[in-house]
MOPAC internal coordinates of N, CA, C and O (Angstrom, degrees):
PM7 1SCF
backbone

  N    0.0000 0     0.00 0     0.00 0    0    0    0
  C    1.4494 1     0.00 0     0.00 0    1    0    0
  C    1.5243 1   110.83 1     0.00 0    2    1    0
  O    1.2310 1   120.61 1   150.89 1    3    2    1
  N    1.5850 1   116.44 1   -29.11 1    3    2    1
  C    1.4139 1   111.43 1  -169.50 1    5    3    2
  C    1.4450 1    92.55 1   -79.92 1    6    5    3
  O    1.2310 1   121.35 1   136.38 1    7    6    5
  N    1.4020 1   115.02 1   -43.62 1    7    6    5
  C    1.8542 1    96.55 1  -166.54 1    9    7    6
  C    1.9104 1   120.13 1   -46.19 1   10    9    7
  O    1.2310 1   133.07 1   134.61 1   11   10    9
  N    1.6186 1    92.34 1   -45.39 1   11   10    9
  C    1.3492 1   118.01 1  -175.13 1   13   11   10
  C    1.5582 1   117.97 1   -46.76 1   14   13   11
  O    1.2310 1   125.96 1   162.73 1   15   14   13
  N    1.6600 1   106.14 1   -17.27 1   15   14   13
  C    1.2985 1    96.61 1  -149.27 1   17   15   14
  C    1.5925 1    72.21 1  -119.05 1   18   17   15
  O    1.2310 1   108.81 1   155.13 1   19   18   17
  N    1.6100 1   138.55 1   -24.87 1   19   18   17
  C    1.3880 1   133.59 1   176.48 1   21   19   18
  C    1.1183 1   101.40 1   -69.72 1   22   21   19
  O    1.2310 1   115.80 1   136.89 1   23   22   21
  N    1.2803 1   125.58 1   -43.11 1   23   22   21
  C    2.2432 1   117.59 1   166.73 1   25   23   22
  C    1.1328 1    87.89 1   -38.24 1   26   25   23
  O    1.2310 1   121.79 1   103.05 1   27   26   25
  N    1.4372 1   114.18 1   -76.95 1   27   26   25
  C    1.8581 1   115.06 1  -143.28 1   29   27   26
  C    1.5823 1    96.34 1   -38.99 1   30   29   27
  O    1.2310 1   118.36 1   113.79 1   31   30   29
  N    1.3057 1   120.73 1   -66.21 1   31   30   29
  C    1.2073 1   125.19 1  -133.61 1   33   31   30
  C    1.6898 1    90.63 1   -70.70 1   34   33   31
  O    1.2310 1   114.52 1   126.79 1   35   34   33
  N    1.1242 1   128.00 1   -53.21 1   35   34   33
  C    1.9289 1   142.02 1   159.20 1   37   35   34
  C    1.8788 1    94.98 1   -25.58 1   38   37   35
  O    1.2310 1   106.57 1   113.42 1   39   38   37
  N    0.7401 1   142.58 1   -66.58 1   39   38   37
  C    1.3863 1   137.99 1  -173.62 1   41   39   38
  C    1.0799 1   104.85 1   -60.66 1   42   41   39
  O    1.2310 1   118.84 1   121.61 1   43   42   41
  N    1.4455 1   119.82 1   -58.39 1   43   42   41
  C    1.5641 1   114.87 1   179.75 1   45   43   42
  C    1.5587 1   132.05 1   -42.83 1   46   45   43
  O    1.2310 1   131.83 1   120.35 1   47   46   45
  N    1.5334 1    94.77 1   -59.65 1   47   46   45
  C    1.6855 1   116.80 1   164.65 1   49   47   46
  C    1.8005 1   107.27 1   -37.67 1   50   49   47
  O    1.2310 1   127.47 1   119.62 1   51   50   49
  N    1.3303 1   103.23 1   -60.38 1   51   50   49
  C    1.5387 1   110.12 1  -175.26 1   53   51   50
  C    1.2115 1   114.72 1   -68.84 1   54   53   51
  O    1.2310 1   111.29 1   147.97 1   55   54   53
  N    1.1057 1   134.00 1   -32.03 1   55   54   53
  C    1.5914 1   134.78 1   170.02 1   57   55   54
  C    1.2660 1   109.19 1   -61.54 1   58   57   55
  O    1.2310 1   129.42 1   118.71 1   59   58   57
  N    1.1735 1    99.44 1   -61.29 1   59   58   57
  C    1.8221 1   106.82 1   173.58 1   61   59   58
  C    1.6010 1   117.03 1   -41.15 1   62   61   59
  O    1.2310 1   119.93 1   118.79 1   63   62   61
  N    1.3079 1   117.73 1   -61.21 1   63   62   61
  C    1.2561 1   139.53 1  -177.01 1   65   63   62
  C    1.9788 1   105.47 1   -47.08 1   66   65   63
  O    1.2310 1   126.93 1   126.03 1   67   66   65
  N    1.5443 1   104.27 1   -53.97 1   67   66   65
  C    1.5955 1   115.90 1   177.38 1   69   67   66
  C    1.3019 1   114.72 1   -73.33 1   70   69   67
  O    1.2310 1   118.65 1   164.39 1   71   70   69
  N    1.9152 1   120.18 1   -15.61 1   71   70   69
  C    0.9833 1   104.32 1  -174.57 1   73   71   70
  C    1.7875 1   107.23 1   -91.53 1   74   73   71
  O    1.2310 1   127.72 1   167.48 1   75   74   73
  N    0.7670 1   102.74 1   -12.52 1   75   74   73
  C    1.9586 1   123.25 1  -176.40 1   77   75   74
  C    1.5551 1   115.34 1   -70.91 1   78   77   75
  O    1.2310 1   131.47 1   140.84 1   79   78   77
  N    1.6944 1    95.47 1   -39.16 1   79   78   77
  C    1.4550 1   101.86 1  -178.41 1   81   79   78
  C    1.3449 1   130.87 1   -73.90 1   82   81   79
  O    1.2310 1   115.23 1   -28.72 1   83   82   81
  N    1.0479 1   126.65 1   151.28 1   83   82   81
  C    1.5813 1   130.67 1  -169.45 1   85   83   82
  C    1.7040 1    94.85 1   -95.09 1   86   85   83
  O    1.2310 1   123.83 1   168.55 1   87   86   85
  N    1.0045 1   110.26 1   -11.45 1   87   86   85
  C    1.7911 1   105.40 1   159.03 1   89   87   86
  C    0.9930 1   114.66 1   -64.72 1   90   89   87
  O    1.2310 1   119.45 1   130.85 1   91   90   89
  N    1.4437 1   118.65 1   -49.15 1   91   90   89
  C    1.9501 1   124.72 1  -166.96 1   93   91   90
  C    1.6924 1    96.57 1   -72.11 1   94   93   91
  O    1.2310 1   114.19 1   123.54 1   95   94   93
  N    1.3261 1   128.60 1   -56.46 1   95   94   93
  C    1.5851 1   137.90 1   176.38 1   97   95   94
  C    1.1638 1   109.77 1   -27.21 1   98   97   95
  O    1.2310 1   125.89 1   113.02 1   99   98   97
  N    1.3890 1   106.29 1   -66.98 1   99   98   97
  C    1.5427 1   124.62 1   177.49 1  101   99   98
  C    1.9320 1    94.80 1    81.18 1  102  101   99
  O    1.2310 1   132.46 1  -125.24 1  103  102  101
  N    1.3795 1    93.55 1    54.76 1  103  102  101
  C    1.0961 1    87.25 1  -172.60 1  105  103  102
  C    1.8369 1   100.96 1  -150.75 1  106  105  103
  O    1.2310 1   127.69 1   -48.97 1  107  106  105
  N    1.4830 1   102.81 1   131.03 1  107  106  105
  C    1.4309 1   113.82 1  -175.21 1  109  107  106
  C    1.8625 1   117.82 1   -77.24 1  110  109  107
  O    1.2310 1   112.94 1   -15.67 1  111  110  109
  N    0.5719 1   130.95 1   164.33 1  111  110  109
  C    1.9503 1   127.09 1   160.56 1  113  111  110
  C    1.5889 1   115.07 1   -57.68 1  114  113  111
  O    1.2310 1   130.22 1   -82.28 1  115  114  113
  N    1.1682 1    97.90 1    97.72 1  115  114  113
  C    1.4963 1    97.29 1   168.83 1  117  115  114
  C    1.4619 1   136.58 1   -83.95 1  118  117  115
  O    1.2310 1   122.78 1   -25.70 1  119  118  117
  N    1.1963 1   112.28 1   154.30 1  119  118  117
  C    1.1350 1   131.63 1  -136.38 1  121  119  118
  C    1.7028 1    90.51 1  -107.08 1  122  121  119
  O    1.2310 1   108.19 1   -79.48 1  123  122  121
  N    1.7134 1   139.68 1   100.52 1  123  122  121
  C    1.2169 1   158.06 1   122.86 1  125  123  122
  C    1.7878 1    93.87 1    29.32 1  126  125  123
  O    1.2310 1   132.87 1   -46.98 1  127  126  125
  N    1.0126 1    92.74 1   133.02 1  127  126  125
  C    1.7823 1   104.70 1   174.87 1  129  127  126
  C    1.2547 1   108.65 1  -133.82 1  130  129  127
  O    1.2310 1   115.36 1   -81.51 1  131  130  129
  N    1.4711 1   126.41 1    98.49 1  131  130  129
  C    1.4157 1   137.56 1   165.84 1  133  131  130
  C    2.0714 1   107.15 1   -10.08 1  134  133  131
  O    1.2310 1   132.55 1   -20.98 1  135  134  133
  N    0.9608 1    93.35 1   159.02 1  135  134  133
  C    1.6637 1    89.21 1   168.13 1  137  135  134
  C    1.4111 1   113.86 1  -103.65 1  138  137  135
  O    1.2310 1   102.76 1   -51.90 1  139  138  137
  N    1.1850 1   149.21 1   128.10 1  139  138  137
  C    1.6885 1   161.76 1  -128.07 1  141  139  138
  C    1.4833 1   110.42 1    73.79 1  142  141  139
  O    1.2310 1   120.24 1   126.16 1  143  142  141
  N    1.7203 1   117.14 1   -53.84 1  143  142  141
  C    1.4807 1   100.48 1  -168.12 1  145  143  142
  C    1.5796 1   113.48 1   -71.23 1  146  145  143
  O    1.2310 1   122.94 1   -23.08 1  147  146  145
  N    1.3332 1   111.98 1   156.92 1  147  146  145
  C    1.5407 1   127.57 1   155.86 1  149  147  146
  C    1.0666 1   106.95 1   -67.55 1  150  149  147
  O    1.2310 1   118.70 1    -7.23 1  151  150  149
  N    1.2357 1   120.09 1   172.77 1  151  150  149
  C    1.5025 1   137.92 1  -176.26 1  153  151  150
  C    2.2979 1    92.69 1  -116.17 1  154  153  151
  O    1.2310 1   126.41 1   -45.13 1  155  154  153
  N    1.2960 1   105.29 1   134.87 1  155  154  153
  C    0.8355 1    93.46 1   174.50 1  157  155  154
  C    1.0441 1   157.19 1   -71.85 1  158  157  155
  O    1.2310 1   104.89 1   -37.87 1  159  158  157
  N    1.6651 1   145.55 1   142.13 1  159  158  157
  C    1.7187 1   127.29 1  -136.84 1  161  159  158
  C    1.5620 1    80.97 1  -102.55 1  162  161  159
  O    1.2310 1   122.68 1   -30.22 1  163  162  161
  N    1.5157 1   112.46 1   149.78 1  163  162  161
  C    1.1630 1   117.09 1   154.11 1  165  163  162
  C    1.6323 1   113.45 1   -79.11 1  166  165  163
  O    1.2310 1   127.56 1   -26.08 1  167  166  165
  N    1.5455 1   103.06 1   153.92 1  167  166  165
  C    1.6532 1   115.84 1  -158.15 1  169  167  166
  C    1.4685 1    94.60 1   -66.78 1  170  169  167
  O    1.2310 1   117.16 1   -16.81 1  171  170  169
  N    1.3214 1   123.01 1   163.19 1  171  170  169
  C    1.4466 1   124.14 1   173.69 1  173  171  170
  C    1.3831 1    98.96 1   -86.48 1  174  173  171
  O    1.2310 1   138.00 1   -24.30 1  175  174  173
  N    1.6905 1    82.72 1   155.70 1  175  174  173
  C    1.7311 1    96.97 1   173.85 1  177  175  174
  C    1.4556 1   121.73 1   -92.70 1  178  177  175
  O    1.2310 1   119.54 1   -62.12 1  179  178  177
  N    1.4008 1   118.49 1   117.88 1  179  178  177
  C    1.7595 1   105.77 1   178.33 1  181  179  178
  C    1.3937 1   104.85 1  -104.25 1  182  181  179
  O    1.2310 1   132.54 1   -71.99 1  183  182  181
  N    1.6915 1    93.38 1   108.01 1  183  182  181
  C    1.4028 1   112.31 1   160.11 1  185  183  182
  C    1.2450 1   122.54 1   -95.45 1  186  185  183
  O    1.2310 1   121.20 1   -53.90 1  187  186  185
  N    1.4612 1   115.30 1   126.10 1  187  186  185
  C    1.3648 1   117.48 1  -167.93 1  189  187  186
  C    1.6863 1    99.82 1   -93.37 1  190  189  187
  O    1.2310 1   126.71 1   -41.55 1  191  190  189
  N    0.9925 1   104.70 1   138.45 1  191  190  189
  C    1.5985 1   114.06 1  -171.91 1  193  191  190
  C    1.7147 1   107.29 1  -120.10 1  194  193  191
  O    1.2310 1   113.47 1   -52.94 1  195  194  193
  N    0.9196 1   129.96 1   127.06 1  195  194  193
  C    1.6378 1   110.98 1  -164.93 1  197  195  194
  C    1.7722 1   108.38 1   -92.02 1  198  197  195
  O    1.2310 1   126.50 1   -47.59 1  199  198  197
  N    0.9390 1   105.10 1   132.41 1  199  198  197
  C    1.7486 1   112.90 1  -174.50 1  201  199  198
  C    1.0131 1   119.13 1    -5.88 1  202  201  199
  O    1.2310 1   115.55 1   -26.39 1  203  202  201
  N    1.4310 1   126.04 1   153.61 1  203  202  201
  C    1.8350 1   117.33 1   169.93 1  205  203  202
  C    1.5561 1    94.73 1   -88.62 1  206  205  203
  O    1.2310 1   122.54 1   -34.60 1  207  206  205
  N    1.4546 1   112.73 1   145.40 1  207  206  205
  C    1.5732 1   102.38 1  -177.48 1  209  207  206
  C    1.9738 1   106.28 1   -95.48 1  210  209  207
  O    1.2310 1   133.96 1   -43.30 1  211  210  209
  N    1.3953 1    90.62 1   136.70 1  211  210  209
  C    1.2345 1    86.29 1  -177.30 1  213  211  210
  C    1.5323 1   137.17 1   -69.43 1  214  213  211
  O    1.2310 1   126.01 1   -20.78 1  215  214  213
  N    1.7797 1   106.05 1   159.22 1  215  214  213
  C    1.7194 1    99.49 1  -158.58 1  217  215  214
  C    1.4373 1   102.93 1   -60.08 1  218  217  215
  O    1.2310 1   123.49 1   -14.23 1  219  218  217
  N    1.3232 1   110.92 1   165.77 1  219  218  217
  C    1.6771 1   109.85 1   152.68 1  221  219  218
  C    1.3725 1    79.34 1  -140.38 1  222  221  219
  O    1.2310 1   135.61 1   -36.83 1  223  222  221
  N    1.6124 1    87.39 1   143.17 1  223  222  221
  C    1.8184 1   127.45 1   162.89 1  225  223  222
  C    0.9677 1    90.94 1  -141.48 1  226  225  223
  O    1.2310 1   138.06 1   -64.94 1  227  226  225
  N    2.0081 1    82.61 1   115.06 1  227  226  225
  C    1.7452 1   121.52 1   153.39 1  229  227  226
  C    1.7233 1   113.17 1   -76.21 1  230  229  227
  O    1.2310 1   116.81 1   -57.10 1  231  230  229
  N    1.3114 1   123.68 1   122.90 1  231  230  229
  C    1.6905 1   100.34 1  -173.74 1  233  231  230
  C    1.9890 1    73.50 1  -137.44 1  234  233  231
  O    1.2310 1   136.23 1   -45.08 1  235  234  233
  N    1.5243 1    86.19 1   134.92 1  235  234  233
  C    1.7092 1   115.48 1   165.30 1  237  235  234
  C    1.4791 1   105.39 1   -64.65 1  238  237  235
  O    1.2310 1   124.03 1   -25.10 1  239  238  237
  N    1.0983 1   109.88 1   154.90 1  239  238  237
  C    1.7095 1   123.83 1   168.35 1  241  239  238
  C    0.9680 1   112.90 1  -105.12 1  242  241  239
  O    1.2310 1   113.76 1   156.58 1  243  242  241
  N    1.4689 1   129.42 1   -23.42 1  243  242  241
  C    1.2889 1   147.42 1  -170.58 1  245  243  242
  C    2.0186 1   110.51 1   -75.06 1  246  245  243
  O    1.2310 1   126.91 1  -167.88 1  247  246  245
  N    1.2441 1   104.32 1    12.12 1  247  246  245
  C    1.5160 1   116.72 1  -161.74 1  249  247  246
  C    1.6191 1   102.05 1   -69.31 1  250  249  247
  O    1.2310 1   123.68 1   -40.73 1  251  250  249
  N    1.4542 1   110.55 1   139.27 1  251  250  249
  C    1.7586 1   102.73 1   169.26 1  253  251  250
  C    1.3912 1   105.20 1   -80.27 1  254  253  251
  O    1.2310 1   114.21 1    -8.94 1  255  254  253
  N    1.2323 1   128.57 1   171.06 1  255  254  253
  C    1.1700 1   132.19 1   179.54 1  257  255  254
  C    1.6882 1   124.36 1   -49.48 1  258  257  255
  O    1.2310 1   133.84 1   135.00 1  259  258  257
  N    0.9704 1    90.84 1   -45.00 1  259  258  257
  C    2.0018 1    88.46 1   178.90 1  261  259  258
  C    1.7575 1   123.56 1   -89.22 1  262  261  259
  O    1.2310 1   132.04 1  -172.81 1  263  262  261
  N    1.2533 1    94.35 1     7.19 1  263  262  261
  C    1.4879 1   118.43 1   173.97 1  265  263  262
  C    1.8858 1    94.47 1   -85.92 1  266  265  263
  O    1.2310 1   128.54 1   108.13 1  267  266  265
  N    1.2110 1   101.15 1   -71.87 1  267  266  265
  C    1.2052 1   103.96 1   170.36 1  269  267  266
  C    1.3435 1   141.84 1   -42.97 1  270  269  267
  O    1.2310 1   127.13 1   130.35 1  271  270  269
  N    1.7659 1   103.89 1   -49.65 1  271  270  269
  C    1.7972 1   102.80 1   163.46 1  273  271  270
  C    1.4889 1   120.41 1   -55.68 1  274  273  271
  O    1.2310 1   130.24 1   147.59 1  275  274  273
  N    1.6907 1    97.86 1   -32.41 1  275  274  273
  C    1.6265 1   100.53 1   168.91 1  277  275  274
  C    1.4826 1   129.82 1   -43.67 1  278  277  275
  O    1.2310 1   129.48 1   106.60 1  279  278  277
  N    1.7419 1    99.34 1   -73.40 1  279  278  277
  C    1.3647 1   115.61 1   167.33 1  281  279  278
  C    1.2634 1   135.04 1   -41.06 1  282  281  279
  O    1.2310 1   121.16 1   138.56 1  283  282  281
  N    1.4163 1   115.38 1   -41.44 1  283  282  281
  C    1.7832 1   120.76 1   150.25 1  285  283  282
  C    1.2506 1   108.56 1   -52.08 1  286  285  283
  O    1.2310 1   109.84 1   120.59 1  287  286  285
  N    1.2796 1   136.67 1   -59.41 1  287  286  285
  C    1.7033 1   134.66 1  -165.56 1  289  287  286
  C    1.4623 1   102.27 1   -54.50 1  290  289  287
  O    1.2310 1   119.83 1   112.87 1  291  290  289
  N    1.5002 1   117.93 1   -67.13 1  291  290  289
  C    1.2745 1   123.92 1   151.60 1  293  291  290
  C    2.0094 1   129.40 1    -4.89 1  294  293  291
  O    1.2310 1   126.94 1   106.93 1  295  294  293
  N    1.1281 1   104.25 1   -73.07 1  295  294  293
  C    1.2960 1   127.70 1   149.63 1  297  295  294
  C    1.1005 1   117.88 1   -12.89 1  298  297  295
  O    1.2310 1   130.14 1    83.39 1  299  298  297
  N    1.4088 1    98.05 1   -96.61 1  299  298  297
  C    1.6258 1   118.17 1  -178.98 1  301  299  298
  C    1.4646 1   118.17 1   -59.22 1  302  301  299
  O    1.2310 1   114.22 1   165.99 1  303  302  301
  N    1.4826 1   128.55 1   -14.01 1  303  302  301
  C    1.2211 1   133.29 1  -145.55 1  305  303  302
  C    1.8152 1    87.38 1  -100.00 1  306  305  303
  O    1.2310 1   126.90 1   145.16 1  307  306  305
  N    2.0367 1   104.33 1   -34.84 1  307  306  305
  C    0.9198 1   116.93 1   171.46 1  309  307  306
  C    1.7976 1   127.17 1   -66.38 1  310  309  307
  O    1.2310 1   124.34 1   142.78 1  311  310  309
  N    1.4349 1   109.27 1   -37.22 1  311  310  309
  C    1.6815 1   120.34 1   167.96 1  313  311  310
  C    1.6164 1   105.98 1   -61.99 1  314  313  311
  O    1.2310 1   119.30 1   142.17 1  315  314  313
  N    1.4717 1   118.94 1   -37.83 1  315  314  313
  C    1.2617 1   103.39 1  -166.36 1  317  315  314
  C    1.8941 1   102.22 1   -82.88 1  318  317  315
  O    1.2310 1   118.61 1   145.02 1  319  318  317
  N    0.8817 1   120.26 1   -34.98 1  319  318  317
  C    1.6863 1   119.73 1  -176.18 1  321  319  318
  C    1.8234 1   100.63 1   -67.03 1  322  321  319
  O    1.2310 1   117.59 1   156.20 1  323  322  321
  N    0.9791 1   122.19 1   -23.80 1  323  322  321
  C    1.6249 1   122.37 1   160.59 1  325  323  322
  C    0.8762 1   109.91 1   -65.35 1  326  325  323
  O    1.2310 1   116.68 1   124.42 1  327  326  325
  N    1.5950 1   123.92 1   -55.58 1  327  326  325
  C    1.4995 1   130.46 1  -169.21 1  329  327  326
  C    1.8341 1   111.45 1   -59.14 1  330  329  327
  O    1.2310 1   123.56 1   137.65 1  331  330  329
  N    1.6049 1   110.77 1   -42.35 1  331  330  329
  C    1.3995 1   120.06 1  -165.86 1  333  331  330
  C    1.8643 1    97.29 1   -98.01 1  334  333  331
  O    1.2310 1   122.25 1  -172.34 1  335  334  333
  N    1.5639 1   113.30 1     7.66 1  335  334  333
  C    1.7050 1   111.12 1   178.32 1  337  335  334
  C    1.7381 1    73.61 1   -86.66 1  338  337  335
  O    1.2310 1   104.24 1   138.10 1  339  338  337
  N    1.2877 1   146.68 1   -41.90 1  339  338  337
  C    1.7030 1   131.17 1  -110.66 1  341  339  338
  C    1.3263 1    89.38 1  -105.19 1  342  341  339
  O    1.2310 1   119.47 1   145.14 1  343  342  341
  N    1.5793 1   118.61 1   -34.86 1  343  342  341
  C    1.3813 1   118.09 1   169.28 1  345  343  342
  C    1.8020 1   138.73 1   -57.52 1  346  345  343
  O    1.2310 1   127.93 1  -174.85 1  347  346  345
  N    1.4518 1   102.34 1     5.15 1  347  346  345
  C    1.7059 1   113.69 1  -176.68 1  349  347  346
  C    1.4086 1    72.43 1  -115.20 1  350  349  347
  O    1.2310 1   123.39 1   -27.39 1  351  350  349
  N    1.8171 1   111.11 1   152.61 1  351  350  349
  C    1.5567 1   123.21 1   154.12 1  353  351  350
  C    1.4234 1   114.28 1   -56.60 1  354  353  351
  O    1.2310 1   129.71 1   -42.32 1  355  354  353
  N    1.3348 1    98.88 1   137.68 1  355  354  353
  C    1.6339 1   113.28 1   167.11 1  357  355  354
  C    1.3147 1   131.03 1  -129.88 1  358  357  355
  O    1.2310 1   108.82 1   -15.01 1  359  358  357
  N    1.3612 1   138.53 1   164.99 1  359  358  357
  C    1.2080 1   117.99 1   149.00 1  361  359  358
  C    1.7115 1   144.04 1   -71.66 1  362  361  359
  O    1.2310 1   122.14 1   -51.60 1  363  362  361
  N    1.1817 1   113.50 1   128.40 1  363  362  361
  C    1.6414 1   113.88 1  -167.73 1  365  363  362
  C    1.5776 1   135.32 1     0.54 1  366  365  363
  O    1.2310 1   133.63 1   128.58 1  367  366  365
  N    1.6262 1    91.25 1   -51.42 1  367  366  365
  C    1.8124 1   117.61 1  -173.01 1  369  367  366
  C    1.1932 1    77.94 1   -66.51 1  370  369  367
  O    1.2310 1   105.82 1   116.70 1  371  370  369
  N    1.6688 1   143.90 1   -63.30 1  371  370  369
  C    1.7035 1   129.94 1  -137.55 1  373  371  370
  C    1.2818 1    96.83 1   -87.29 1  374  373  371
  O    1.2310 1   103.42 1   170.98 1  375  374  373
  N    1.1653 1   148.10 1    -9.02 1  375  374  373
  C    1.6020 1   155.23 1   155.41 1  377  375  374
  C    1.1497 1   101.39 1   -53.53 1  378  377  375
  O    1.2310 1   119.76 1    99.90 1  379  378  377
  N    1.3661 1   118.06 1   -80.10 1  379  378  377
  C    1.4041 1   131.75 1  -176.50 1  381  379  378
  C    1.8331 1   108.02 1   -24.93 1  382  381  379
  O    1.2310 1   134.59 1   116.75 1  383  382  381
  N    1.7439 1    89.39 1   -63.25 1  383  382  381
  C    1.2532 1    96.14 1  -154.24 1  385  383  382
  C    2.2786 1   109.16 1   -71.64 1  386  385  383
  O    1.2310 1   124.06 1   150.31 1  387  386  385
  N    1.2688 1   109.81 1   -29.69 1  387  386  385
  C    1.2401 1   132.60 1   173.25 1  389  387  386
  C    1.5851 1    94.07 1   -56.30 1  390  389  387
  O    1.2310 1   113.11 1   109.24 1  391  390  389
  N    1.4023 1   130.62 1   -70.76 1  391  390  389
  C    1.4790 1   119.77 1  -159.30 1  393  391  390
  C    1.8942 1   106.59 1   -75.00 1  394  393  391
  O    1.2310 1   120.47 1   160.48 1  395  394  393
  N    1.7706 1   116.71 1   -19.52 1  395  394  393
  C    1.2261 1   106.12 1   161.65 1  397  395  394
  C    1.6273 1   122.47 1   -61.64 1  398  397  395
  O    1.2310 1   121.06 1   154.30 1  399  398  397
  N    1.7986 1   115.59 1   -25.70 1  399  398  397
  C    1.4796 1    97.80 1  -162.84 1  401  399  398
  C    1.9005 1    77.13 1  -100.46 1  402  401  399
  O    1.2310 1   112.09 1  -171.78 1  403  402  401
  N    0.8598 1   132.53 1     8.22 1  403  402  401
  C    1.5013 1   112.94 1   176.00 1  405  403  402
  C    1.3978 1   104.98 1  -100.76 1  406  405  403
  O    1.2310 1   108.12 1   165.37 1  407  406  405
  N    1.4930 1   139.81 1   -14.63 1  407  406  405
  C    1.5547 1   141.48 1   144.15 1  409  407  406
  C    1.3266 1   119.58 1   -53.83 1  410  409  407
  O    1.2310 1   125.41 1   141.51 1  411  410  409
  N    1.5515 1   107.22 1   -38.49 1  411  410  409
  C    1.7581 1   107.72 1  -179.81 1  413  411  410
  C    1.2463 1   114.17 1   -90.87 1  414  413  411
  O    1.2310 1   117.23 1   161.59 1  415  414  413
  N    1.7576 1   122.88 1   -18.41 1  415  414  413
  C    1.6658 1    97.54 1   147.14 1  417  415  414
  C    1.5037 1   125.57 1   -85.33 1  418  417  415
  O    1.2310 1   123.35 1   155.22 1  419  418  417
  N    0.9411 1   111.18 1   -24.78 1  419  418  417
  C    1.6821 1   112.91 1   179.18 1  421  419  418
  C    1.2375 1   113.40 1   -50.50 1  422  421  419
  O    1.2310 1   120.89 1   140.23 1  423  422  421
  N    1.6458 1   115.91 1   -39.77 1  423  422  421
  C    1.5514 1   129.50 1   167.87 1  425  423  422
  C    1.7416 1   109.74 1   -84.49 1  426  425  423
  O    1.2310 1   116.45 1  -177.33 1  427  426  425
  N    0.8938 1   124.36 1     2.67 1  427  426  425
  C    1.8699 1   120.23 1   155.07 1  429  427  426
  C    1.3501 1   102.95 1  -103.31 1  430  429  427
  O    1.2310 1   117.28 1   142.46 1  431  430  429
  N    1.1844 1   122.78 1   -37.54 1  431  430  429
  C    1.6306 1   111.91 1   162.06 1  433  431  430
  C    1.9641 1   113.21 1   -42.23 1  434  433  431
  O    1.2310 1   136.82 1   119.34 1  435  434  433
  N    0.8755 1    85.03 1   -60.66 1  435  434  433
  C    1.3872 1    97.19 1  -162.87 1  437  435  434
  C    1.6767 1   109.21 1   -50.09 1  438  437  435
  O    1.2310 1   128.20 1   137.34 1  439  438  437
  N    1.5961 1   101.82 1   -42.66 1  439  438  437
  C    1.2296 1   101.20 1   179.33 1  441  439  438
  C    1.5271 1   133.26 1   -80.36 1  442  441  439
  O    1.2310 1   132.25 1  -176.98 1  443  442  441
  N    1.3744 1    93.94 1     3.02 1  443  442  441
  C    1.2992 1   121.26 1   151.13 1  445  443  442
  C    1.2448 1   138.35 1   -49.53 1  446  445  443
  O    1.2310 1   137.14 1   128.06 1  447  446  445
  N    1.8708 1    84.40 1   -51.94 1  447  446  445
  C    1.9543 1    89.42 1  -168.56 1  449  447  446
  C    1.6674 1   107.68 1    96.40 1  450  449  447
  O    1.2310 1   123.59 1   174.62 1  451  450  449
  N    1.4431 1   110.72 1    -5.38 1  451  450  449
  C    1.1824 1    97.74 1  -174.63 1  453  451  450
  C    2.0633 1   112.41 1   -84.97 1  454  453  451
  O    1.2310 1   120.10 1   180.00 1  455  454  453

């Protein structure tokens, strides 16, 4: 019981101790901010990221039938998760890029026949 209760009290001390410190905060003395001004934003970063390269789907013609009902389901299963990404806000590029891969299956659908 005595050890148990010299942990306790050792954790306590130390919690206490980390919670006080401006080490644990990670936090410097700040500096009073007039009332109207902002505090200033740091500049954005432009990271250039190089294009996603676009999909290609090769699809056979030569398909038996349940290959095919597949591959349409497939398809479409794929247009609609574009369709239901486009409905949350995004940024521009992921618009862009969402209604290009939902044109390029809609148009392998198509050339399907499905």
């Amino acid at each position: 019981m005595r050890e148990g209760s010299a942990l306790l009290a050792a954790l306590l001390i130390a919690t206490g101790i980390a919670y006080w410190s401006d080490h644990y905060r990670a936090l410097g003395p700040r500096l009073p901010v007039p009332p109207g001004d902002t505090p200033p934003a740091p500049p954005p970063v432009d990271v250039s990221r190089p294009a996603p390269v676009a999909e290609r789907l090769e699809v056979s013609r030569s398909l038996d039938p349940k290959a095919h009902q597949a591959l349409c389901e497939e398809l479409l299963e794929v247009v609609r998760d574009a369709e239901a990404a486009l409905q949350t806000p995004r940024a521009q590029a992921t618009i862009e890029q969402l209604n290009a891969r939902r044109r390029l299956y809609q148009a392998k659908r198509a050339d399907l026949g499905c």
